[in-house]
C-alpha positions, 0 to 999 in steps of 0.5 A: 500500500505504501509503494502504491502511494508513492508511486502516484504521480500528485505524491511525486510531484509533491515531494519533488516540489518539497524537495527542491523548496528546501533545497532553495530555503536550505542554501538561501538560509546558508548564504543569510546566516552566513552573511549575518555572521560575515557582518556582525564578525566585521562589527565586532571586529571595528569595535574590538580594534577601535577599542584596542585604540582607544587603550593604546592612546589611553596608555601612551602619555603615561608610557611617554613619562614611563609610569608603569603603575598607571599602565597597570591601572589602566589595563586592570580599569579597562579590563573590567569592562563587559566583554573585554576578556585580556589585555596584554602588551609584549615587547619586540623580544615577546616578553609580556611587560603589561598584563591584566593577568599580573601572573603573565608579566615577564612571560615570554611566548614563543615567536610561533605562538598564535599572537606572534607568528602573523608577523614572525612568519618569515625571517624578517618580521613584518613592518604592517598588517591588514586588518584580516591578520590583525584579528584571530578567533580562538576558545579561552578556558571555558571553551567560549570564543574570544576575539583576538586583536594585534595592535603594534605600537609603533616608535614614533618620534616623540617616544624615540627622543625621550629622554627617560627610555629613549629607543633608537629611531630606526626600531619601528616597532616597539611591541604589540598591544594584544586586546582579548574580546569575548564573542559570547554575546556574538555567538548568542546573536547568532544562534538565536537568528539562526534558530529563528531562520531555520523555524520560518524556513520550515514553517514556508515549507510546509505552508507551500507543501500544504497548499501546493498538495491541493492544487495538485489534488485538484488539478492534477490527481483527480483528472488524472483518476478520471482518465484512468476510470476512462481507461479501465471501461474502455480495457473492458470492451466499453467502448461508448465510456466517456470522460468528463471534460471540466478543464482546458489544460493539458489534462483537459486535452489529453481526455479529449483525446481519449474520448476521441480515441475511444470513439476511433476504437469504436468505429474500428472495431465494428469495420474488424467485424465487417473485414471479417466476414470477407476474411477469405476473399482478403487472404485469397488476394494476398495470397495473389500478392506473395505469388506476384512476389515470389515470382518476381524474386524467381525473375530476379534470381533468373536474370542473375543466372543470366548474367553468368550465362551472358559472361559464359556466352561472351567469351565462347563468341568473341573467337568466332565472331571475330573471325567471322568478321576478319575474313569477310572483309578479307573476301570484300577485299579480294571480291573488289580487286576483280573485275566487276559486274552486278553479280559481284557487287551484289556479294559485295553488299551481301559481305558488308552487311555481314561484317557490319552485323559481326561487328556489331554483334562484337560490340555486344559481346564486349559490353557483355563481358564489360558488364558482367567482369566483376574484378576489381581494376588497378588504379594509378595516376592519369591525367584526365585531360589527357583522357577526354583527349583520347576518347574525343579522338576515337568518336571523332567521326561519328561527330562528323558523320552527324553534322555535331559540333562539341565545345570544350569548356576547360581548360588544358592544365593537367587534373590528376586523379587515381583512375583506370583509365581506359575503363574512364575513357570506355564510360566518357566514350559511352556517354558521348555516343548516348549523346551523339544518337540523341541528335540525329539532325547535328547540333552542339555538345558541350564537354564541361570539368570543374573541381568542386569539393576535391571532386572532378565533375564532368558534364556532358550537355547535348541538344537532344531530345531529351529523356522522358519521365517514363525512362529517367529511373530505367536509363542505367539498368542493363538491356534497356535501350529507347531505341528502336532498330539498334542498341543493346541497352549495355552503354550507359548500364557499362559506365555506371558501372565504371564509375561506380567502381571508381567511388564516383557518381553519374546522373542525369542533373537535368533533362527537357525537349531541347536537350539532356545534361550527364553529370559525372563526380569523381573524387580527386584523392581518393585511391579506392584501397 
C-alpha cells in the first residue's frame, strides 16, 4: 500500500516540489546566516580594534613619562569592562611587560605562538598588517570564543627622543598591544537568528507543501483518476465510456483525446467485424500478392543466372565472331580487286552487311563481358585531360558523320586523379555516343570539368531530345535501350558501372525537349584501397 502511494504521480510531484523548496530555503538560509555572521564578525571586529585604540592612546602619555603603575591601572580599569576578556602588551623580544593577568608579566611566548607568528612568519618580521591578520578567533578556558586583536605600537618620534627610555629611531616597532574580546554575546546573536531562520524556513515549507498538495489534488490527481476510470471501461470492451471534460489544460486535452480515441476504437472495431466476414476473399488476394512476389524474386534470381550465362556466352563468341568478321572483309577485299559486274557487287553488299552485323554483334559481346567482369581494376595516376583527349579522338567521326559540333569548356592544365583509365575513357566514350544518337539532325555538345569539393565533375550537355519521365529511373539498368532498330541497352548500364567502381557518381542533373545534361563526380584523392 505504501509503494502504491508513492508511486502516484500528485505524491511525486509533491515531494519533488518539497524537495527542491528546501533545497532553495536550505542554501538561501546558508548564504543569510552566513552573511549575518560575515557582518556582525566585521562589527565586532571595528569595535574590538577601535577599542584596542582607544587603550593604546589611553596608555601612551603615561608610557611617554614611563609610569608603569598607571599602565597597570589602566589595563586592570579597562579590563573590567563587559566583554573585554585580556589585555596584554609584549615587547619586540615577546616578553609580556603589561598584563591584566599580573601572573603573565615577564612571560615570554614563543615567536610561533598564535599572537606572534602573523608577523614572525618569515625571517624578517613584518613592518604592517591588514586588518584580516590583525584579528584571530580562538576558545579561552571555558571553551567560549574570544576575539583576538594585534595592535603594534609603533616608535614614533616623540617616544624615540625621550629622554627617560629613549629607543633608537630606526626600531619601528616597539611591541604589540594584544586586546582579548569575548564573542559570547556574538555567538548568542547568532544562534538565536539562526534558530529563528531555520523555524520560518520550515514553517514556508510546509505552508507551500500544504497548499501546493491541493492544487495538485485538484488539478492534477483527480483528472488524472478520471482518465484512468476512462481507461479501465474502455480495457473492458466499453467502448461508448466517456470522460468528463471540466478543464482546458493539458489534462483537459489529453481526455479529449481519449474520448476521441475511444470513439476511433469504436468505429474500428465494428469495420474488424465487417473485414471479417470477407476474411477469405482478403487472404485469397494476398495470397495473389506473395505469388506476384515470389515470382518476381524467381525473375530476379533468373536474370542473375543470366548474367553468368551472358559472361559464359561472351567469351565462347568473341573467337568466332571475330573471325567471322576478319575474313569477310578479307573476301570484300579480294571480291573488289576483280573485275566487276552486278553479280559481284551484289556479294559485295551481301559481305558488308555481314561484317557490319559481326561487328556489331562484337560490340555486344564486349559490353557483355564489360558488364558482367566483376574484378576489381588497378588504379594509378592519369591525367584526365589527357583522357577526354583520347576518347574525343576515337568518336571523332561519328561527330562528323552527324553534322555535331562539341565545345570544350576547360581548360588544358593537367587534373590528376587515381583512375583506370581506359575503363574512364570506355564510360566518357559511352556517354558521348548516348549523346551523339540523341541528335540525329547535328547540333552542339558541350564537354564541361570543374573541381568542386576535391571532386572532378564532368558534364556532358547535348541538344537532344531529351529523356522522358517514363525512362529517367530505367536509363542505367542493363538491356534497356529507347531505341528502336539498334542498341543493346549495355552503354550507359557499362559506365555506371565504371564509375561506380571508381567511388564516383553519374546522373542525369537535368533533362527537357531541347536537350539532356550527364553529370559525372569523381573524387580527386581518393585511391579506392
Amino acid at each position: 500500500m505504501k509503494t502504491k502511494v508513492l508511486n502516484r504521480l500528485s505524491v511525486r510531484l509533491i515531494i519533488s516540489i518539497s524537495s527542491i523548496l528546501i533545497i532553495i530555503l536550505s542554501i538561501y538560509t546558508y548564504f543569510i546566516l552566513n552573511n549575518l555572521e560575515n557582518y556582525l564578525t566585521q562589527t565586532r571586529f571595528q569595535t574590538s580594534y577601535n577599542i584596542s585604540d582607544i587603550i593604546k592612546k589611553s596608555m601612551r602619555y603615561s608610557m611617554l613619562l614611563n609610569r608603569r603603575e598607571d599602565v597597570h591601572q589602566i589595563i586592570n580599569t579597562l579590563r573590567s569592562e563587559i566583554g573585554v576578556e585580556e589585555i596584554r602588551i609584549y615587547n619586540k623580544l615577546g616578553t609580556i611587560v603589561f598584563s591584566s593577568n599580573p601572573k603573565e608579566i615577564l612571560n615570554k611566548v614563543d615567536l610561533t605562538a598564535e599572537a606572534c607568528i602573523v608577523c614572525h612568519n618569515s625571517s624578517i618580521p613584518l613592518q604592517t598588517l591588514t586588518k584580516q591578520n590583525k584579528m584571530r578567533v580562538y576558545k579561552n578556558s571555558e571553551n567560549k570564543r574570544v576575539l583576538g586583536l594585534i595592535n603594534p605600537i609603533q616608535n614614533e618620534p616623540d617616544c624615540s627622543n625621550a629622554d627617560c627610555h629613549a629607543h633608537p629611531s630606526n626600531v619601528r616597532i616597539l611591541g604589540v598591544l594584544d586586546v582579548g574580546v569575548s564573542l559570547e554575546q556574538l555567538d548568542l546573536i547568532i544562534h538565536s537568528s539562526t534558530r529563528k531562520v531555520i523555524l520560518a524556513s520550515v514553517l514556508i515549507v510546509i505552508f507551500i507543501s500544504f497548499f501546493s498538495g491541493l492544487f495538485i489534488s485538484v488539478l492534477v490527481y483527480k483528472p488524472i483518476e478520471q482518465i484512468k476510470e476512462g481507461i479501465d471501461e474502455v480495457g473492458n470492451g466499453n467502448l461508448d465510456y466517456k470522460i468528463k471534460v471540466n478543464s482546458k489544460n493539458e489534462l483537459g486535452q489529453m481526455a479529449r483525446r481519449f474520448n476521441e480515441m475511444s470513439t476511433n476504437l469504436d468505429e474500428a472495431y465494428k469495420e474488424i467485424k465487417n473485414w471479417s466476414e470477407t476474411l477469405n476473399d482478403k487472404v485469397n488476394e494476398k495470397t495473389k500478392e506473395l505469388k506476384n512476389i515470389y515470382n518476381q524474386v524467381n525473375q530476379i534470381e533468373k536474370l542473375a543466372s543470366l548474367g553468368k550465362l551472358s559472361a559464359t556466352v561472351a567469351h565462347e563468341l568473341n573467337n568466332p565472331l571475330a573471325g567471322i568478321l576478319t575474313y569477310s572483309k578479307l573476301i570484300t577485299k579480294k571480291l573488289q580487286a576483280m573485275q566487276t559486274n552486278s553479280e559481284h557487287s551484289k556479294i559485295i553488299e551481301y559481305l558488308e552487311l555481314i561484317s557490319h552485323e559481326s561487328a556489331r554483334c562484337g560490340q555486344i559481346v564486349k559490353d557483355l563481358l564489360i558488364f558482367s567482369h566483376s574484378e576489381r581494376d588497378e588504379f594509378t595516376k592519369e591525367n584526365l585531360v589527357k583522357i577526354i583527349y583520347h576518347s574525343i579522338t576515337v568518336i571523332n567521326h561519328h561527330l562528323e558523320m552527324n553534322g555535331i559540333t562539341l565545345i570544350k569548356e576547360y581548360s588544358e592544365q593537367p587534373i590528376e586523379l587515381f583512375c583506370s583509365a581506359y575503363k574512364i575513357q570506355q564510360a566518357l566514350i559511352s556517354l558521348l555516343i548516348n549523346s551523339i544518337e540523341a541528335m540525329p539532325s547535328g547540333g552542339i555538345i558541350k564537354l564541361n570539368i570543374t573541381l568542386e569539393n576535391n571532386n572532378v565533375v564532368i558534364r556532358i550537355i547535348d541538344e537532344g531530345t531529351g529523356i522522358t519521365n517514363k525512362d529517367l529511373p530505367h536509363i542505367f539498368e542493363p538491356f534497356y535501350s529507347t531505341k528502336e532498330t539498334s542498341g543493346t541497352g549495355l552503354g550507359l548500364a557499362v559506365a555506371y558501372g565504371i564509375i561506380a567502381n571508381h567511388k564516383g557518381k553519374i546522373e542525369v542533373e537535368k533533362t527537357s525537349a531541347n536537350g539532356t545534361t550527364f553529370k559525372v563526380i569523381l573524387p580527386q584523392n581518393e585511391q579506392y584501397a
